[in-house]
N, C-alpha and C positions, 0 to 999 in steps of 0.2 A: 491326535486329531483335534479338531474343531470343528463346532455347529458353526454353520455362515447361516447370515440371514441378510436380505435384499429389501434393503427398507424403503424402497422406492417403490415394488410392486409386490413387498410382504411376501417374496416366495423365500421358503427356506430349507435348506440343505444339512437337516439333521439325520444325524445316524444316531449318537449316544448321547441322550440326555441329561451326562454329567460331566459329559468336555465341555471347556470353555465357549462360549459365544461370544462370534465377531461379526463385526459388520463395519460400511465406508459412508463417509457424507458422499455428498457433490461436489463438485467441482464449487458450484454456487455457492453453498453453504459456508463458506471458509472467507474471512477479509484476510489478505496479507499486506505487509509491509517490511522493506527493506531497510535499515539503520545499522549508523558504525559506531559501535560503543566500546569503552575504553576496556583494555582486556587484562585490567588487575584488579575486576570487582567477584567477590566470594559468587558463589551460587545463587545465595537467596541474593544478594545485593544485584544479579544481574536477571533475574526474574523480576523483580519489583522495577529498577529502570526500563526494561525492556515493556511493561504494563505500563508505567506511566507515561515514555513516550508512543504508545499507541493512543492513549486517550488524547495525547496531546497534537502528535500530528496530521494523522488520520480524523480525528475527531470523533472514536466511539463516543456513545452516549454512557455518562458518569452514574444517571438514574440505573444501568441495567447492569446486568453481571455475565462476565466473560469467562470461557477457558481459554488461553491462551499457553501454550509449546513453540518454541524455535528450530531452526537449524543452522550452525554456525558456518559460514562457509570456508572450504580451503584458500583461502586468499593470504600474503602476508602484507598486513599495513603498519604502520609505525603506532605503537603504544593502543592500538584498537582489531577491532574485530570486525567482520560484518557479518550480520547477522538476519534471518526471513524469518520474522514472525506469523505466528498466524493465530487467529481466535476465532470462536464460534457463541454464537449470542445462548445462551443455554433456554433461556423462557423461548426462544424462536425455535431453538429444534426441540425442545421438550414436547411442543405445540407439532410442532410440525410429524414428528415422526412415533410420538406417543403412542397413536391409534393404530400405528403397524405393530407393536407387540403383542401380537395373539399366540406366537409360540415359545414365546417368554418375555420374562417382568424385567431381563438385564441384561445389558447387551457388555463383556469382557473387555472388549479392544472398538475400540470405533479409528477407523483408521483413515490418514489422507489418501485421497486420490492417489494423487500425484508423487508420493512418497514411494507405493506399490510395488515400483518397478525394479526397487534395491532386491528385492527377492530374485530374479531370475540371475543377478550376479550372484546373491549368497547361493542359490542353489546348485551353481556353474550348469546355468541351461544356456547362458551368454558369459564370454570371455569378455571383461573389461574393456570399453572403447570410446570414442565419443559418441554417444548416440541421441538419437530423437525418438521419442516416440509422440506419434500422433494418431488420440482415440476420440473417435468420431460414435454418435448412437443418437438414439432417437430425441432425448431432453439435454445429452450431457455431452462436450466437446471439449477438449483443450489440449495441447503440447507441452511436455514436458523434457526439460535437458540431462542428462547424466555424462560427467566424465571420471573416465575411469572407473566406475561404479556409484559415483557419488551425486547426489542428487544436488543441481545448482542451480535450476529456474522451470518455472512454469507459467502459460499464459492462456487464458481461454479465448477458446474458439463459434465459429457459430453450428450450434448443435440442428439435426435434420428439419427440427420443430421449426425451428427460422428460417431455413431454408425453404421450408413449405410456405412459409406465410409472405418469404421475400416473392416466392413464385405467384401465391396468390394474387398479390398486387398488382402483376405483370399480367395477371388472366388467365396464368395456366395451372390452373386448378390438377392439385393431384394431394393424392394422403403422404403422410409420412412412408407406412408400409409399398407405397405403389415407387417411392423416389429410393427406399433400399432397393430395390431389384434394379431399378435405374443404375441406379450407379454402381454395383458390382456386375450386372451383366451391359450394358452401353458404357458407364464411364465415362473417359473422355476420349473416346471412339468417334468420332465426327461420322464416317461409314455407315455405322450402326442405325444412326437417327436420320428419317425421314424428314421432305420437306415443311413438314408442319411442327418436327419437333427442333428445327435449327433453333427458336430462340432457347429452348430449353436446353440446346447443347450449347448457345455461346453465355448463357448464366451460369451454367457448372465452371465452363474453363475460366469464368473470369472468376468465381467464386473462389473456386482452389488456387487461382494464380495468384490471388489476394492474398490467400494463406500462405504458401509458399513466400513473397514478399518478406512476409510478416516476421517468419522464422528464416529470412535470410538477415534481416535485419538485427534478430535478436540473435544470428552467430557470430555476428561483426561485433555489437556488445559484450558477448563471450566473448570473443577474441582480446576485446583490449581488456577487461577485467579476471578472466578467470583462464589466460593461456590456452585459450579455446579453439586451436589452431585451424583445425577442420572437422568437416561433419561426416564420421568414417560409415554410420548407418543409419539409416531412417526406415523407422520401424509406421507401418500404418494401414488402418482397414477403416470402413464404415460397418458399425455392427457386427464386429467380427469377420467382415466378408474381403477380399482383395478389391482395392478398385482398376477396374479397367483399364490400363494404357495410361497410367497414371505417370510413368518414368519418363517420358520424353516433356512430359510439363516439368518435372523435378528435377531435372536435366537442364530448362534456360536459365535457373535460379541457382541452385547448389551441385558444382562440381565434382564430380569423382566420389562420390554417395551410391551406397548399395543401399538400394530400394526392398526391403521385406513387407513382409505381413505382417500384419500384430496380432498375432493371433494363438498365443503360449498357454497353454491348460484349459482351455476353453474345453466344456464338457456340453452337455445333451442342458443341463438344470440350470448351470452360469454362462455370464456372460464373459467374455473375456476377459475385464477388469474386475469382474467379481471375480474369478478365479484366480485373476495376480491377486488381487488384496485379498482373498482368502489364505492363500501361501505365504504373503508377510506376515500376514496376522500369527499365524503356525508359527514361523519364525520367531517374532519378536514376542511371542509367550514362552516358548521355550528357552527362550533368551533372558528372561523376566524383564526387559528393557521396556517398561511404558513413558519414557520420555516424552514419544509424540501421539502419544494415548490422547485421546478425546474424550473419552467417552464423559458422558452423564448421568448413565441410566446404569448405576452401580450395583452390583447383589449386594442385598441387606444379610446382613451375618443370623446367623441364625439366631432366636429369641434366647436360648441359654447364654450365648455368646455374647449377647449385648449386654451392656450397660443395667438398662433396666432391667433385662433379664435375671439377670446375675444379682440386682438388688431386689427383684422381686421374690427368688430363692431363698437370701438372707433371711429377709422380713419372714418367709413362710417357715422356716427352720425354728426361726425363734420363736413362733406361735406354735408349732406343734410341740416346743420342749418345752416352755413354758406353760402353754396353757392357761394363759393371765391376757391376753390381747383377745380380743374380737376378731372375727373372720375381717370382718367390713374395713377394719383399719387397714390391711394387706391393701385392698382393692381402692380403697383411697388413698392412699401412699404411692403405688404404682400409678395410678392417673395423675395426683401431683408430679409425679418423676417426668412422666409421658409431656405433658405440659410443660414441666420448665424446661427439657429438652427441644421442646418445638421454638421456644419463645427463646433461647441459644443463638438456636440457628439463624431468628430471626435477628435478634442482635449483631450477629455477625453478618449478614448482606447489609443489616442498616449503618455498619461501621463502615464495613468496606466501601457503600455508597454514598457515606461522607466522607470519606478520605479523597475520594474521586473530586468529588464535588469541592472541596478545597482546594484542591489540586489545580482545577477549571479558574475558580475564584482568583485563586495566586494569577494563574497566566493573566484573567483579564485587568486583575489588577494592576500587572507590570504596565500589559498594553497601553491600559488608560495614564499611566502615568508618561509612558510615550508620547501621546496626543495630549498630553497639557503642555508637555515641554515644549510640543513643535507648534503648537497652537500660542504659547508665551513669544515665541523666536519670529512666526509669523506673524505677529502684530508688534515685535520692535520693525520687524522689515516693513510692514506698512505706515509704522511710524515716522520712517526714515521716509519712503518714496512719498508720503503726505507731506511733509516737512520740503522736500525737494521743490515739490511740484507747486507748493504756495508759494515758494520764492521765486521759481519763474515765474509762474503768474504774474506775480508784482514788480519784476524787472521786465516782463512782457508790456505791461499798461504804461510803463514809463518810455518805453523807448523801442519801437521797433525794430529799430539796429539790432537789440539783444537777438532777434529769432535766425539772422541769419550767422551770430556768434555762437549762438544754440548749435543749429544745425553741424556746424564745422567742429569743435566743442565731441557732439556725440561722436560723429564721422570716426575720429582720431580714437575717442575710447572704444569703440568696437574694433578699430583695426587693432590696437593692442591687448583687448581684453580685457580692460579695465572698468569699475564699477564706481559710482560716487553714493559716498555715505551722505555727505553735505554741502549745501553748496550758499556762501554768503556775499554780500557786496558789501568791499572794504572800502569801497568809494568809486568816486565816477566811472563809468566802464573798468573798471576794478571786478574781476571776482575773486572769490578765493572755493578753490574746490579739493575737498578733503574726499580722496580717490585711495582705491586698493587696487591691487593685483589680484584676479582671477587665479592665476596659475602664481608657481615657483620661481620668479623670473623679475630679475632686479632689475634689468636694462628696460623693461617694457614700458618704467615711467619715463626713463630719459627719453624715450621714442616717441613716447606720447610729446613731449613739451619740443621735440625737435620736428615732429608733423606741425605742432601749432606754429612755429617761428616758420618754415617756410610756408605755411597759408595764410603767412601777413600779419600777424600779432605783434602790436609793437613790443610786448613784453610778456617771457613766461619765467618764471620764480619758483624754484622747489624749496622747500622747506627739510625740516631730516628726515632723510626714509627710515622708516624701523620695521623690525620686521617679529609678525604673532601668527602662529597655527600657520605655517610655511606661505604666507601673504606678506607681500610689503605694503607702508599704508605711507602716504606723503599728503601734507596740502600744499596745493601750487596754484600759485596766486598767476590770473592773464589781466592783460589788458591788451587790447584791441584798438 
């Protein structure tokens, strides 16, 4: 067995106060992210990638310290893997759920949400399928996917607390407690609701049809990634309760779906999800598998067992056989110890949060070396269109003719695609204009200089075309 504890309203479900203790975050509490990494790195090699690209893409902060666990999914890709991260900021839930430890100093298993659900397959209380489950309560809401037993996405939802406060905005004022009774005894019974309560029935149906949507949506992404063919059951309650006439909504979105309750272990003390993650927790102790163990709030081993302990015993051995050392050296020895173990640990966050922070460094170092290059490139191109555009100028002030030479000139380079580097006068209505190709495409300059001969040029001249970085470049001298 295991002590559960509900570290959300501190109620706890102990019987023997030397079974393990377990407990679950939030839905909230947890950042994830999805990444394909290469699948011939060792263990640790694939924990330290899988850490540095969260800081990297997501953008944790480098200053704090994370626990972060995986889960790799059934997918086959070519020389990679994909993999859902997840971490949890440890100073944020230390803070956060610190002050609910009144019936103990260490919680054994802190377990995912959304993970939970593996237990009613291992326990065969469900046969293997494609399933949904979707848990609705008062602060906490999201859907989660399993196929075959195997957990492969989750996404959150809006929890009752939003729902109350979307309703407030609209004016219809009601508690959380008074919209659970709502929706498992009205639901989306249109019948049921009076003329005063239609807007509050057409907010639910559009609320849940949102949902519904949402997770149609993400079984068509199932579908093309994870052979996600159809959706065989969909598991769901508000609060543990059924909601009303809920299947004929679940019915315009997802076909041929058996609609249940969620409602598996639920007891008189838990909540339905405390109850599933109490049974994983069971589970994956028994199992000794803490893979996707979270926890933070670790048992300190007993005082003999530790370190210091065990050197404080020494140091006392040797002053009662001896009898040559002072009491007092013991007791300042074990404070020195105490000390450079605290000032350890602290070395080690300050390492780890410099390895981070170099990490961050290197990226924007790359970056910025990016933005010099494009910033070099983009002032040769402004060097070129300045250079351009004073030579019009000055074949402008000499001779008006040029602008309608101009005109025809661009006309032809746009129809073919073509760009000018530079553009000189070789002599009297003479230009010569050193032009590239846009695209891969050799003919485009012959096109070019055969638009100009039939729009009246007495003369167009190619020079060699040659060809760099799949562009041809030619100067082709006109005269008009």
């Amino acid at each position: 067995m295991i002590n559960y504890l509900n570290l959300q309203n501190n109620n706890a479900n102990f019987k023997n106060r030397k079974d393990p203790v377990g407990a679950r975050l939030l839905y909230g509490d947890v950042i994830s992210h999805s990444l394909k990494i290469s699948n011939n790195l060792s263990h640790e090699e694939l924990l330290l990638k899988i850490e540095l690209k969260m800081y990297q893409d997501i953008g944790l902060d480098p200053t704090k310290e994370y626990k972060i666990t995986y889960v790799q999914k059934d997918v086959e890709l070519e020389n990679q893997m994909l993999i859902e991260a997840f971490a949890i900021d440890k100073n944020l839930i230390l803070e956060k759920y610190q002050k609910h430890l009144k019936f103990t100093k260490h919680i054994d298993f802190l377990a995912l949400p959304f993970l939970s659900f593996e237990t009613l397959y291992t326990n065969k209380i469900l046969m293997p399928k494609n399933d949904i489950f979707i848990y609705i309560s008062r602060d906490e809401a999201f859907t989660t996917s399993f196929q075959d037993g195997r957990y492969i996405s989750s996404k959150r939802l809006n929890p009752l607390v939003k729902m109350v406060e979307d309703l407030n905005a609209r004016d219809i004022v009601l508690t959380c407690e008074e919209l659970e009774v709502i929706i498992s005894q009205k639901g989306l019974d249109k019948s049921k609701y009076d003329l005063l309560e239609q807007e509050l029935y057409e907010y639910l149906f559009e609320t849940f049809g949102e949902l519904f949507s949402k997770i149609k949506n993400l079984s068509l992404h199932h579908r093309n990634v994870y052979n996600f063919s159809q959706i065989d059951r969909i598991f769901i309650s508000s609060s543990g309760k059924p909601i009303e006439l809920i299947n004929p909504l679940i019915e315009n979105y997802i076909e041929d779906a058996k609609v249940l309750t969620l409602n598996f272990l639920k007891s008189e003390t838990l909540d339905v999800l405390d109850a599933i993650s109490q049974s994983y927790i069971k589970d994956k102790i028994s199992q000794n598998d803490n893979r996707h163990n979270l926890t933070i709030f670790e048992k300190k081993a007993p005082f003999h067992k530790s370190e210091v302990g065990k050197f404080t015993f020494v140091v006392a051995a040797s002053i009662i056989l001896s009898c040559i050392y002072p009491i007092y050296l013991n007791e300042k020895i074990g404070a020195k110890t105490i000390e450079n173990e605290a000032l350890k640990i602290r070395e080690q966050s300050i390492s780890k949060s410099s390895k981070k922070l170099k990490v961050e460094f290197k990226a924007l170092k790359s970056k910025l070396a990016l933005l010099k290059s494009k910033q070099q490139e983009d002032l040769k191109k402004l060097q070129k269109l300045q250079s351009i555009a004073d030579t019009l100028l000055s074949l402008q002030s000499k001779d008006t003719q040029y602008t309608a030479m101009f005109l025809e000139i661009n006309r032809a380079l746009k129809a073919h695609k073509l760009s000018i580097d530079k553009i000189t006068q070789s002599d009297a209505h003479v230009l010569d204009l050193e032009l590239f190709s846009q695209e891969n495409r050799r003919d485009s300059i012959a096109l070019f200089m055969k638009d100009l001969l039939n729009a009246g040029f007495n003369s167009v001249i190619s020079g060699e075309i040659t060809s760099s970085d799949d562009r041809y470049k030619s100067i082709i001298t006109v005269k008009r």
